[in-house]
C-alpha positions as CSV (number, residue, x, y, z in Angstrom):
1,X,29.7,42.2,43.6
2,X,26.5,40.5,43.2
3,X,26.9,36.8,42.2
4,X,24.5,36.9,38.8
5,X,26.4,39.7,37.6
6,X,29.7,37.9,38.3
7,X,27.9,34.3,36.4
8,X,27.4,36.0,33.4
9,X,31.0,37.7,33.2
10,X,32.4,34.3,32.8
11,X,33.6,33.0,29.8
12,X,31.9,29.8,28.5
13,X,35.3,27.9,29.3
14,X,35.1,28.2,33.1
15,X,31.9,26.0,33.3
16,X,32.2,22.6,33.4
17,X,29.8,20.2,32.4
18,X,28.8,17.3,34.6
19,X,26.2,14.7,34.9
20,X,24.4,15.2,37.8
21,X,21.9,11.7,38.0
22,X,19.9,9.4,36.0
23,X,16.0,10.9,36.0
24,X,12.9,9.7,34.7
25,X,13.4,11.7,31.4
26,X,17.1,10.6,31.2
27,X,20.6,12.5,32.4
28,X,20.3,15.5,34.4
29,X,23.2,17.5,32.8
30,X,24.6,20.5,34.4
31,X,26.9,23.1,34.3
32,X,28.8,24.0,37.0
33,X,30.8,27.0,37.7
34,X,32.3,27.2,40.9
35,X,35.1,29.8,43.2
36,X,36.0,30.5,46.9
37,X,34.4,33.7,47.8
38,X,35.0,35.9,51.1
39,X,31.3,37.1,52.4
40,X,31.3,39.7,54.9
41,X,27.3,40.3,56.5
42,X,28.5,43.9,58.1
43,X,28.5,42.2,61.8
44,X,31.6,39.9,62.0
45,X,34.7,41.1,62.2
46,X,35.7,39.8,59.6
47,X,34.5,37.7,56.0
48,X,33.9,33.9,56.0
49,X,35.5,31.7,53.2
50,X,32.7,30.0,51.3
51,X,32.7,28.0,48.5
52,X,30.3,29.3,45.7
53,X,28.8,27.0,43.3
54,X,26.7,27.9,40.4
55,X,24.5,25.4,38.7
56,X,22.5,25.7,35.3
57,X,21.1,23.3,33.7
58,X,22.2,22.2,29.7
59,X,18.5,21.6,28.2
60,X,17.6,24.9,30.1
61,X,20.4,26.9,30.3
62,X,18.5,30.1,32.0
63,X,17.7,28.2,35.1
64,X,20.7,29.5,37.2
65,X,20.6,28.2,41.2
66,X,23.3,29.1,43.4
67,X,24.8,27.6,46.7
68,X,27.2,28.6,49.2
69,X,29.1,25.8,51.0
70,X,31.9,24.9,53.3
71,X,33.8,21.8,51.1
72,X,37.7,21.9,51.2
73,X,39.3,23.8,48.3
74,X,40.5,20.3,46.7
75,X,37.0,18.7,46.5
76,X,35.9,17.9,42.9
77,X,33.4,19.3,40.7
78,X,31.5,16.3,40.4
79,X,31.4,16.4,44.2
80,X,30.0,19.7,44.4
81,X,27.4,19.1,42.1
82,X,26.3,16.1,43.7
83,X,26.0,18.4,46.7
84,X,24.1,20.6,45.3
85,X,22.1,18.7,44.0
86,X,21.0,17.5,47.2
87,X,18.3,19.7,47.5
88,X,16.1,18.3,45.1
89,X,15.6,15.2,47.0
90,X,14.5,17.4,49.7
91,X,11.9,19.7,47.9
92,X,10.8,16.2,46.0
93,X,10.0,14.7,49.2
94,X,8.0,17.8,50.2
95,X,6.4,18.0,47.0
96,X,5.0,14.3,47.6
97,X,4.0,14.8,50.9
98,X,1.2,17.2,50.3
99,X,-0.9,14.5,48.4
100,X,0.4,11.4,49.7
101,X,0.2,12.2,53.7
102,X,-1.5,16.0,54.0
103,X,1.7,17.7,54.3
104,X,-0.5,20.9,53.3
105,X,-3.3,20.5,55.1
106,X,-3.4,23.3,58.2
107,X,-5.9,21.0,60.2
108,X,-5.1,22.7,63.6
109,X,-5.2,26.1,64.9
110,X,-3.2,25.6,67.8
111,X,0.9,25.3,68.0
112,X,0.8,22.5,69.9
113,X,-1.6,21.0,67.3
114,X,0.1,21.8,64.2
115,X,3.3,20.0,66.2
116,X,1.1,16.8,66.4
117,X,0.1,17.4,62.9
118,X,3.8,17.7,61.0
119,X,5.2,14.9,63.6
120,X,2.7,12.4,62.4
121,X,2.8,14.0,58.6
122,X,6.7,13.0,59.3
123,X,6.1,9.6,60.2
124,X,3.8,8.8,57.5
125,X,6.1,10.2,55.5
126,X,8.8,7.8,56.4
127,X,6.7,5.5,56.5
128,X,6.5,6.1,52.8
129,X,10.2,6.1,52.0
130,X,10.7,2.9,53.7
131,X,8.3,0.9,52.0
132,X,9.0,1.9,48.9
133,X,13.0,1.2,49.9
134,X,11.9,-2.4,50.7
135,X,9.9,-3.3,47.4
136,X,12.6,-1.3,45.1
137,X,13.7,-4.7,43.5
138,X,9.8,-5.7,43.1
139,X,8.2,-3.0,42.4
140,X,10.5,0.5,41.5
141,X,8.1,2.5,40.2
142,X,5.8,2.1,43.7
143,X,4.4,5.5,45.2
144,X,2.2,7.2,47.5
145,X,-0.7,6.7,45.8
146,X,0.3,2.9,45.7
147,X,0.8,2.4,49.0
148,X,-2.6,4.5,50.0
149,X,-4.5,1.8,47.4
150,X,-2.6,-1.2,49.8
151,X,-3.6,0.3,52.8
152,X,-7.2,0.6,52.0
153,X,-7.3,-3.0,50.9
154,X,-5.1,-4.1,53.7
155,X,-6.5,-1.9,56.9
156,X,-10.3,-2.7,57.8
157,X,-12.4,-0.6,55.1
158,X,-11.6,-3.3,52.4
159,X,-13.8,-2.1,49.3
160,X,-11.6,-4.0,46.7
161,X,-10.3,-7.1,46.4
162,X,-5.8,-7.3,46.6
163,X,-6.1,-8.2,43.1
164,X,-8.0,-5.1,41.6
165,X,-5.2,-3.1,43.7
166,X,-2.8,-4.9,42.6
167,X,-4.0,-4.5,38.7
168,X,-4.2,-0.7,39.1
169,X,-1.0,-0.1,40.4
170,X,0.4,-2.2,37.7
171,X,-1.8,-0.1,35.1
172,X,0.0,2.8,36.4
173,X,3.4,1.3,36.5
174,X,3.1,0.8,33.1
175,X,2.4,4.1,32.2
176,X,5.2,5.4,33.9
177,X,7.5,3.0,32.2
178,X,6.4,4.2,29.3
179,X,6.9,8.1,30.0
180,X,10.3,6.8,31.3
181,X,11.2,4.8,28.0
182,X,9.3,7.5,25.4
183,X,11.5,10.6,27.6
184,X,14.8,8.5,26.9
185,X,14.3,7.7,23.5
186,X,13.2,11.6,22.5
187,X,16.4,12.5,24.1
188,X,18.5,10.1,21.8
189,X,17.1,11.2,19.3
190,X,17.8,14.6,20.2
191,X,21.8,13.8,20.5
């Protein structure tokens, strides 16, 4: 049976509602539906047990996303959402490495130079993800961009001065905070 098919049989009762994290435009609320399911691909002898989640999300209730995992029958349903939800740090990370590092630049033609490439696209990358881990308290709102403006004051080329860095990022920090604030309030006023 395919597994859309089987989502929309169920009954509104089976899905169970679950808040998934805190985001910049307030609660990402889901719906989960979940069930053990034997898959058989036609080449083992016989089907794998697999736990089947479904996911769709409250304020957009026709974005379905399916996973298949291997958790223990007695894991909870906010556990398996969490899970599941997993993924979106992943293609977030990817997202902001195209502008922030050149995740999508090809600059190579060769294997071995596209290795080079992604391994040092990889390091910037962490690079990244640890500054901003170490100024969280100071500055939460700090991002690629950010940290490109610091290094350009900070490495040789120095154009600006720390302080007209400094005053940009917190121009932009504002701005976010304000999204952030006006994407929270909409939303309670929504409830």
């Amino acid at each position: 049976m395919r597994v859309d098919r089987w989502t929309r049989q169920q009954p509104p009762t089976v899905w169970q509602s679950v808040t998934l994290r805190d985001g910049a435009q307030g609660p990402l609320r889901v719906d989960i539906l979940h069930r053990r399911v034997r898959l058989w691909d036609g080449e083992e002898a016989q089907a794998r047990l697999w736990r089947l989640i479904v996911r769709r999300e409250i304020d957009a209730p026709t974005e379905v996303k399916y996973s298949l995992g291997s958790a223990p029958a007695n894991t909870p349903v906010p556990r398996l959402a969490f899970m599941q939800g997993q993924r979106y740090w992943i293609e977030r990370a990817l997202q902001q490495g195209q502008p922030d590092v050149g995740l999508g630049d090809d600059p190579v033609r060769s294997g071995r130079g596209w290795r080079h490439h992604m391994t040092l696209v990889m390091m910037a990358m962490l690079f990244g993800l640890e500054e901003r881990r170490l100024h969280h308290q100071t500055r939460p709102l700090l991002s690629g961009t950010d940290i490109r403006a610091l290094l350009n004051h900070f490495l040789p080329r120095r154009d600006t001065t720390l302080e007209e860095v400094l005053r940009q990022m917190e121009v932009r920090h504002r701005k976010r905070q304000a999204a952030i604030n006006s994407a929270y309030r909409k939303q309670q006023l929504n409830e």
